[in-house]
C-alpha positions in Angstrom: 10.2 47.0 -4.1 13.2 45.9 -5.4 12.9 42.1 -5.5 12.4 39.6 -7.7 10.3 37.5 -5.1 7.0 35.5 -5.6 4.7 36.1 -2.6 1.3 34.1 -2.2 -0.9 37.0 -1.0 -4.6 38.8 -1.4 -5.4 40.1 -4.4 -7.2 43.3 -2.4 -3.8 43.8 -0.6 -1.8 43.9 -4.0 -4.2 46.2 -6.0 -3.3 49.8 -5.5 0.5 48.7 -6.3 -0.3 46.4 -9.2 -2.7 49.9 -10.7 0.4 52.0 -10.2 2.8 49.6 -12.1 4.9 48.5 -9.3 3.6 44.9 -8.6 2.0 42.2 -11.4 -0.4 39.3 -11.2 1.0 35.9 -12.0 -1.8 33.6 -13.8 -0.6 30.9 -11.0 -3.1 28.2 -9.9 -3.3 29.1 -5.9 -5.9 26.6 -5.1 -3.3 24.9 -2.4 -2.6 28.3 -0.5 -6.6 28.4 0.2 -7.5 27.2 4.1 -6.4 27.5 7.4 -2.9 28.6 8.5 -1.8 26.5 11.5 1.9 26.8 13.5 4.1 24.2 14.5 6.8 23.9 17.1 9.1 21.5 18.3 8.4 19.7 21.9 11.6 20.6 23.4 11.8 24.3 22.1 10.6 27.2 24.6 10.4 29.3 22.0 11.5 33.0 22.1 9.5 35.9 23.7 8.3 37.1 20.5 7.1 33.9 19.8 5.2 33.1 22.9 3.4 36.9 22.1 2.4 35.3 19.3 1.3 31.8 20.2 -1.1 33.9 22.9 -2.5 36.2 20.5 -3.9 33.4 18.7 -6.7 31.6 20.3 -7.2 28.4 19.5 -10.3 28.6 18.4 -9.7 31.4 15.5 -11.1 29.5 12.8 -14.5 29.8 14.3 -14.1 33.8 14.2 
């Protein structure tokens, strides 16, 4: 973990490694990072493989799960 990045994630996911030292909390207010995640393409761009995996993987309907 050699990085001096900022990543918006779960608190649950970071625990183990902020206990051991490796990670910290920052007191940041997250309040805009709460809420649905959506994905946006352009109209004219097929996309790559990979990305068409994706988009299928996703229903449209995932916020009702």
């Amino acid at each position: 973990m050699a990085s001096d990045a900022i990543w918006p994630i779960s608190r649950g996911v970071t625990v183990p490694a902020v206990r051991a030292g490796r990670l910290a909390f920052l007191p940041l207010d997250t309040a805009d990072t709460v809420g649905p995640i959506s994905r946006t393409t352009r109209a004219d761009d097929a996309g790559s493989t990979e990305l068409a995996l994706l988009r299928d993987a996703i229903p449209d309907n995932a916020g009702a799960v």
